[in-house]
C-alpha positions as CSV (number, residue, x, y, z in Angstrom):
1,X,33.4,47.1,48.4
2,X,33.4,44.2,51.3
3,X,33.7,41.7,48.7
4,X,36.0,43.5,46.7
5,X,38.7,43.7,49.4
6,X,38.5,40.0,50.3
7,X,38.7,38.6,46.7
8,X,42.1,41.0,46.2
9,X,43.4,39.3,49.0
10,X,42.4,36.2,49.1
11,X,44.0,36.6,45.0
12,X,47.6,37.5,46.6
13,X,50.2,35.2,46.6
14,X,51.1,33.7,49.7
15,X,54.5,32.6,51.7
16,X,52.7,29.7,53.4
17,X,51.3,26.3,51.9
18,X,50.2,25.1,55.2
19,X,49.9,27.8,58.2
20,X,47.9,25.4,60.1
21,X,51.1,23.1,61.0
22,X,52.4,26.5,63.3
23,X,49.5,26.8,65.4
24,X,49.5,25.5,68.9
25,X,46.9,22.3,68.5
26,X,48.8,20.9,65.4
27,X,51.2,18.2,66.8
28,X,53.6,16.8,64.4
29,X,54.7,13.3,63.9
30,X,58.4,13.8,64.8
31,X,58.8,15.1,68.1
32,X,62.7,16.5,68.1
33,X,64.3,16.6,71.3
34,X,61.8,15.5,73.0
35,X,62.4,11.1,72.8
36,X,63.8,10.7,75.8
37,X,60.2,12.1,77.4
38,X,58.4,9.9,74.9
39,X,60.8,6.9,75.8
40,X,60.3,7.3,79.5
41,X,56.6,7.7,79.3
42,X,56.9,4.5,77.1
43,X,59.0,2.4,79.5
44,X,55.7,3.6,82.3
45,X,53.1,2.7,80.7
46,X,54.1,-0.3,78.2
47,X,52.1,-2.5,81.2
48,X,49.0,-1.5,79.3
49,X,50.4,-3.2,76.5
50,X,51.6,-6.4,77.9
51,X,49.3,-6.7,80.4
52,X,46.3,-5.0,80.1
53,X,44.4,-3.8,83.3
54,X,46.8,-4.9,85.6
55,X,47.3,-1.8,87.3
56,X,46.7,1.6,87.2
57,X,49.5,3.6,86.3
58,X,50.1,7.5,86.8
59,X,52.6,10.0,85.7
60,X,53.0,13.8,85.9
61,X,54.9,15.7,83.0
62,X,56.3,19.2,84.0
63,X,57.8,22.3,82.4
64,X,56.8,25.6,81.7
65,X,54.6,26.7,78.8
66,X,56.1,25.6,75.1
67,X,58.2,23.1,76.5
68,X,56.6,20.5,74.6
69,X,54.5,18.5,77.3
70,X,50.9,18.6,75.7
71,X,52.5,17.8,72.3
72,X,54.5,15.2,73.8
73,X,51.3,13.7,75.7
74,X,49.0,13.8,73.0
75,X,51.6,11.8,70.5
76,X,52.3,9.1,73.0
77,X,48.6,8.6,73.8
78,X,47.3,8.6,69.9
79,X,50.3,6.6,69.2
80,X,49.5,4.4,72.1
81,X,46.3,4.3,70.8
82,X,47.0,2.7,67.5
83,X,49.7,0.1,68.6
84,X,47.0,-1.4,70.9
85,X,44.6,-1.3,68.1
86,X,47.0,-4.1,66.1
87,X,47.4,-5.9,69.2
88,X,43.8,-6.3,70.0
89,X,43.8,-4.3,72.4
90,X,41.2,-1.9,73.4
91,X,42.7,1.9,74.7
92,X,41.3,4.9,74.2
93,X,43.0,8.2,74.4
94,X,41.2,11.0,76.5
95,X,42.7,14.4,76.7
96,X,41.5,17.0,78.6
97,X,42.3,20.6,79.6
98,X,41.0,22.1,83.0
99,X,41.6,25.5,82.0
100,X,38.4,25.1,80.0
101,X,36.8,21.9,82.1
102,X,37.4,23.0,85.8
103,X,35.2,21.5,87.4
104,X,34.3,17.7,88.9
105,X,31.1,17.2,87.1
106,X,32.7,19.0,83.9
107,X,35.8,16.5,83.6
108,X,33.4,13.5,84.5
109,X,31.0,14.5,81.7
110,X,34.3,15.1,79.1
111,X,35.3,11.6,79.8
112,X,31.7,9.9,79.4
113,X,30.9,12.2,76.6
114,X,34.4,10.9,74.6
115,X,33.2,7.1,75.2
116,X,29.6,6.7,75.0
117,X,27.2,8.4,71.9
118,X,24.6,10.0,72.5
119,X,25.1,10.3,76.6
120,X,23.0,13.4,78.0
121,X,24.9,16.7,78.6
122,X,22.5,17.3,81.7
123,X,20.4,15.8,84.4
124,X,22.9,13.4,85.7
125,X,25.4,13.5,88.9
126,X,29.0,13.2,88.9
127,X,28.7,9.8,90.5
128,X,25.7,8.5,87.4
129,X,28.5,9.5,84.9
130,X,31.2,7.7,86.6
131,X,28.9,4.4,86.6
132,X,27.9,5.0,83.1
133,X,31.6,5.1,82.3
134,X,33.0,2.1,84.0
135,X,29.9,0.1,83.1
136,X,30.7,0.7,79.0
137,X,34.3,-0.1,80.2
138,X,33.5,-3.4,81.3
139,X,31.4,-3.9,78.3
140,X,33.7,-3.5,75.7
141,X,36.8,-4.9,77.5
142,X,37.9,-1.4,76.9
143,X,40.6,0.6,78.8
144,X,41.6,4.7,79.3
145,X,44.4,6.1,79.1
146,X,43.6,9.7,80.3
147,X,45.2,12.9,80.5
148,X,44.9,15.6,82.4
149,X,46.4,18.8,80.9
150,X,46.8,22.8,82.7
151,X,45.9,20.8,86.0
152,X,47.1,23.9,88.2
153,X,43.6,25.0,87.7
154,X,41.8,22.1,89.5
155,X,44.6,21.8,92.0
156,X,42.6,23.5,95.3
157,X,40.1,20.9,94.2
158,X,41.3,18.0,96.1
159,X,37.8,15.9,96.5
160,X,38.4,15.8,92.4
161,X,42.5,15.0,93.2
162,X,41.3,12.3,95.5
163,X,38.9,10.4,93.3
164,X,41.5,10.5,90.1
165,X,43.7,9.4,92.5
166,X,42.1,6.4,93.4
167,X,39.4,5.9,90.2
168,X,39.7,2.3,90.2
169,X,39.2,1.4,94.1
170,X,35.6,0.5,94.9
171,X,36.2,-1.7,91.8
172,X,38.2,-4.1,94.1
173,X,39.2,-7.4,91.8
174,X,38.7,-5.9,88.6
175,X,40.6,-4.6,85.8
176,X,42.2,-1.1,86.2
177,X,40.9,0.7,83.3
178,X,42.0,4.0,83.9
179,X,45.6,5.1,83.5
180,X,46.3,8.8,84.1
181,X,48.9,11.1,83.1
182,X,48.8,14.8,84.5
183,X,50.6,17.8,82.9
184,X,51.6,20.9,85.5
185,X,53.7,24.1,84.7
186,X,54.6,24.1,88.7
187,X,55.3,20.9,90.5
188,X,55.1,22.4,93.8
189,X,51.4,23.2,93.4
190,X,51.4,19.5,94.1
191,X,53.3,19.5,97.2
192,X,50.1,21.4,99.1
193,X,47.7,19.4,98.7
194,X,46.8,16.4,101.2
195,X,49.7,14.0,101.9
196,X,46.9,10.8,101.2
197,X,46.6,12.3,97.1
198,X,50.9,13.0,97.1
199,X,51.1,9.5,98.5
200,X,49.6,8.5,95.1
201,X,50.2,10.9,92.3
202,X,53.8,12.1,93.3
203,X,55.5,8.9,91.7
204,X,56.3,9.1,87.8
205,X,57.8,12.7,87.6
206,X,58.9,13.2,84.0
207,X,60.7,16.5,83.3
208,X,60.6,19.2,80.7
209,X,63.7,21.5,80.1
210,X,63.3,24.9,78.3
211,X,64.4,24.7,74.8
212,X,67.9,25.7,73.7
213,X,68.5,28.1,70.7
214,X,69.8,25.3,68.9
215,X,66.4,23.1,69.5
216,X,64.2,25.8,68.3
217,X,66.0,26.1,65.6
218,X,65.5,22.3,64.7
219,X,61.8,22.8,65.3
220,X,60.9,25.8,63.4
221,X,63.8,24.4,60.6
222,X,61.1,21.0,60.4
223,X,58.1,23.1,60.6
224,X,58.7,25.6,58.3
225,X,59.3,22.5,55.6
226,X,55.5,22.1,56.2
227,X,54.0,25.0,56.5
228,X,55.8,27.2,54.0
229,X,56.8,27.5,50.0
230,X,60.5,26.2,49.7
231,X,63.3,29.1,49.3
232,X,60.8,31.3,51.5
233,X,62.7,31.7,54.9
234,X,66.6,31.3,54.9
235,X,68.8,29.7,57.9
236,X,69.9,33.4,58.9
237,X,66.2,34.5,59.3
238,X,65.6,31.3,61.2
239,X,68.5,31.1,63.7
240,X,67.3,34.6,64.6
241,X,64.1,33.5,66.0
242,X,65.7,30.5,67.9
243,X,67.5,33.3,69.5
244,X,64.6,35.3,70.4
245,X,62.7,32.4,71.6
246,X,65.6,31.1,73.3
247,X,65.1,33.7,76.4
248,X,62.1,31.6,77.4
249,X,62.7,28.4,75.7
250,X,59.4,28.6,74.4
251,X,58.4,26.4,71.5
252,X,55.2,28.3,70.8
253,X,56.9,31.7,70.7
254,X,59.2,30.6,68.3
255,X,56.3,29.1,66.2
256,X,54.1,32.0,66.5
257,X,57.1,34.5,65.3
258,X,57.8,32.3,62.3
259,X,53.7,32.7,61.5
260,X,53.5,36.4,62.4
261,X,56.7,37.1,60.2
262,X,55.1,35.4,57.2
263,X,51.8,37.6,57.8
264,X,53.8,40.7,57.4
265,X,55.7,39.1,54.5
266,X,52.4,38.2,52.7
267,X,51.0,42.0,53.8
268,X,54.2,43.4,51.9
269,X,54.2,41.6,48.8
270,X,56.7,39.5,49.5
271,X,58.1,36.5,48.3
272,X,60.8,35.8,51.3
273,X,60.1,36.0,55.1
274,X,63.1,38.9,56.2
275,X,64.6,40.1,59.5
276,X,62.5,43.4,59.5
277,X,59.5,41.1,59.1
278,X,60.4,39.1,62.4
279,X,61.3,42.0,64.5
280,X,57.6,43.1,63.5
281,X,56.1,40.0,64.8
282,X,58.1,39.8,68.0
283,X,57.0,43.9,68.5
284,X,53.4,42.4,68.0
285,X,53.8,39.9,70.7
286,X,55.8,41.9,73.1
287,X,55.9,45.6,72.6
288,X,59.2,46.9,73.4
289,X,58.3,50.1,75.6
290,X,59.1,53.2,73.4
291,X,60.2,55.7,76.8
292,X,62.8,53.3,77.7
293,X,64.2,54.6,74.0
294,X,62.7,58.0,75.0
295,X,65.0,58.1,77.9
296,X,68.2,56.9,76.5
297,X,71.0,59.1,76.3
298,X,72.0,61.3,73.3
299,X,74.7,58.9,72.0
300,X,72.9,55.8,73.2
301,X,70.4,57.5,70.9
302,X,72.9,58.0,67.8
303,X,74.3,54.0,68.4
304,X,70.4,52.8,68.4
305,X,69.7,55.2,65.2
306,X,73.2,53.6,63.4
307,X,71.5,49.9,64.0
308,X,68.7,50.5,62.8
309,X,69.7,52.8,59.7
310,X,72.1,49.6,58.8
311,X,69.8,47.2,59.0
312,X,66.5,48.5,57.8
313,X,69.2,49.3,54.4
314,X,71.0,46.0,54.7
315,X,67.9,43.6,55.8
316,X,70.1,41.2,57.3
317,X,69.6,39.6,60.6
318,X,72.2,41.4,62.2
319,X,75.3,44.1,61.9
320,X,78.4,44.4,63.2
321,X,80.7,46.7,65.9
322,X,82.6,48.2,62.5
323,X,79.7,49.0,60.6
324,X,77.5,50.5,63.6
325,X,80.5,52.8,64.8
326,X,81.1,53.9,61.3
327,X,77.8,55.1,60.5
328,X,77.7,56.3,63.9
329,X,80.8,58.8,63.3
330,X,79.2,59.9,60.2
331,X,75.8,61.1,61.9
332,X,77.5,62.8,64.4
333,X,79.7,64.3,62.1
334,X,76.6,65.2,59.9
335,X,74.6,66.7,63.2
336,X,78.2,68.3,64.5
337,X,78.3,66.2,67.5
338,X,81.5,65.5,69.1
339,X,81.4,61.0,68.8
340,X,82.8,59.2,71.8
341,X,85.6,56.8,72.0
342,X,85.6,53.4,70.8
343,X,85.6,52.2,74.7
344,X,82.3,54.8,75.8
345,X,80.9,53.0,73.0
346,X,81.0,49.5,74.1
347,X,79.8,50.6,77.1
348,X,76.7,52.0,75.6
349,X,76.2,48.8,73.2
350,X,76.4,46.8,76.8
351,X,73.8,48.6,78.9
352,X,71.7,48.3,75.1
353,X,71.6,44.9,75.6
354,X,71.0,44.9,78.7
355,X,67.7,46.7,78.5
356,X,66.6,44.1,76.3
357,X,66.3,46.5,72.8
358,X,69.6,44.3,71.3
359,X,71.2,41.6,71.0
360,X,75.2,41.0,70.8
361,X,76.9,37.7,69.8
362,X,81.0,37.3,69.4
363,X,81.6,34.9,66.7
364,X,85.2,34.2,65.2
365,X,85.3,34.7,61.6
366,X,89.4,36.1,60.9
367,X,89.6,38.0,64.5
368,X,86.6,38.2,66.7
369,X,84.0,40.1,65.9
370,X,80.7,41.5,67.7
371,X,77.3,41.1,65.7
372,X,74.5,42.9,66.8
373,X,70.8,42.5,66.1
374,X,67.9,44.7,67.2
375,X,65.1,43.1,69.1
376,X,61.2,43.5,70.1
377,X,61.4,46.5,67.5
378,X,61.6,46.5,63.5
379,X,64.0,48.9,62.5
380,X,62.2,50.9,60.3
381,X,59.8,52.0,63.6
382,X,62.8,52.8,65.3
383,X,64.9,54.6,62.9
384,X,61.3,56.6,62.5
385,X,61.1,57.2,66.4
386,X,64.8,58.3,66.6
387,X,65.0,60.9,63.5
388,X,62.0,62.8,64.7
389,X,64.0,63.6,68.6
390,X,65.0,66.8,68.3
């Protein structure tokens, strides 16, 4: 029976070609909107380039989650990687995160562990490692160019902040090997810790804004290319998860929607990735709380019920003011309920949005014109919550 299930599926078709290119590790080639990060980091640390080992350099990249920074650092340093391979130059790339390696001796043993083969994983001290890493450095006329990624979680550990600080010292008249970039969602973690490690680190600060709606939709727009069938997912579909994303500016969240809603699209039977199917995957990642609908009044009720009637029917993206109030006056008329005014309406669609359950969006197409789109719940769920009230 096991086996039976999995074949039928694994038999379906599929919306995706290549789901792998919307998960969180996969960094692409292109990096949109994010060149002049790349170009700065670039301009810092070209030194290693034209003259290798003549100083240690250091920068901090900052932003908030899906902002871009890991991506961003992880490009440059690969990339940095190879152009110092045709130049005869020696670099290696480290990356590591200290959400999983928090620890001295755990970041220590990462770095010797990426360099040398075969090292031990136990028995030696933080400062063996260290020697065993700037000893093979010396040998093979080699150089790092290491990152440091989630550091908030090593920042109370300043004994750790103080040697990355000043790796290359005791070495006094030798190449700098080490270069360091550090990534931090908060820069004034930073600002606590001894003024001898600020002295150092805080130099370098490169930025990272919060997406716009209009940058998510350039990312997802490339990323779908890769990862999905072509005619699978049209502009409509994808300008609405800019907008959901665009709240938070998150990259990832915009990414993860676009996989979730393919899940459900491949669950259905579907060959396109629709509206309904995104508001499923954004009610997957945050759950819109149901007794805030629960509590709404009886018309606010009745509006809700006309949004979600029209567009689980419709399967567009969004609606409009005309169409919602239309079907609204019918299922009042339908449940003999006296409708409200055109003006106790618009007040109703504005504490909506406000609440979070839609969105509204005035666009000029001959006269103004409000468009409305449900979020955080699909339609169909609601529509079902709001025809069984009594």
């Amino acid at each position: 029976m096991t086996y039976d299930i999995i074949l039928k599926e694994l038999e379906k078709p599929s919306v995706f070609k290549n789901e792998a290119v919307l998960f969180p590790d996969y960094v692409p080639v292109n990096l949109v909107h994010r060149e002049e990060q790349i170009r700065n980091l670039t301009r810092l640390f070209r030194i290693m380039i034209d003259s290798p080992g003549a100083i240690l350099q250091r920068a901090i990249l900052v932003g908030d989650i899906g902002v871009g920074k890991t991506a961003v650092a992880k490009r440059f340093g690969t990339t940095m990687e190879d152009i110092a391979k045709e130049r005869k130059i020696n670099l290696k790339y480290i990356h590591i995160n200290c959400y999983k390696d928090r620890t001295f001796f755990l970041i220590i043993r990462k770095i010797a562990q990426s360099l040398i083969p075969n090292i031990p994983n136990r028995g030696l001290s933080v400062q063996e490692f260290f020697n065993l890493i700037w000893n093979y450095l010396e040998e093979n006329n080699l150089y790092i160019l290491l990152t440091l990624d989630e550091v908030d979680f090593i920042i109370e550990n300043e004994a750790l902040l103080y040697f990355l600080s000043r790796i290359n010292d005791e070495y006094v008249n030798k190449k700098q090997r080490i270069s360091i970039i550090l990534i931090t969602r908060n820069l004034n973690l930073l600002y606590e810790i001894d003024r001898s490690i600020q002295s150092t680190l805080l130099h370098n600060i490169i930025k990272f804004d919060p997406y716009t709606s209009n940058q998510l939709y350039d990312i997802i727009k490339l990323r779908s290319k890769e990862a999905l069938k072509e005619g699978v997912i049209d502009d409509d579909t994808l300008n609405m998860i800019a907008e959901i994303a665009a709240s938070r500016g998150d990259a990832r969240y915009a990414l993860e929607l676009l996989w979730r809603a393919g899940k459900y699209a491949d669950a259905d039977g579907s060959n396109k990735i629709l509206p309904e199917h995104v508001r499923k995957a954004q009610s997957d990642v945050f759950p819109f709380p149901v007794n805030i609908i629960l509590e709404l009044s009886l018309h606010e009720k009745l509006l809700l019920l006309s949004i979600a009637s029209i567009l689980k029917k419709s399967k567009s993206t969004h609606t409009n003011m005309g169409e919602v109030e239309s079907v609204y006056n019918m299922i009042c008329e339908n449940k003999k309920i006296e409708p409200r005014k055109h003006t106790q309406l618009w007040e109703y669609i504005q504490n909506l949005k406000n609440i979070g359950i839609i969105q509204t969006k005035v666009i000029n197409t001959k006269g103004r014109t409000t468009i409305i789109n449900l979020t955080g719940i699909p339609a169909e769920k609601l529509e079902s919550i709001l025809s069984s009230e009594k």
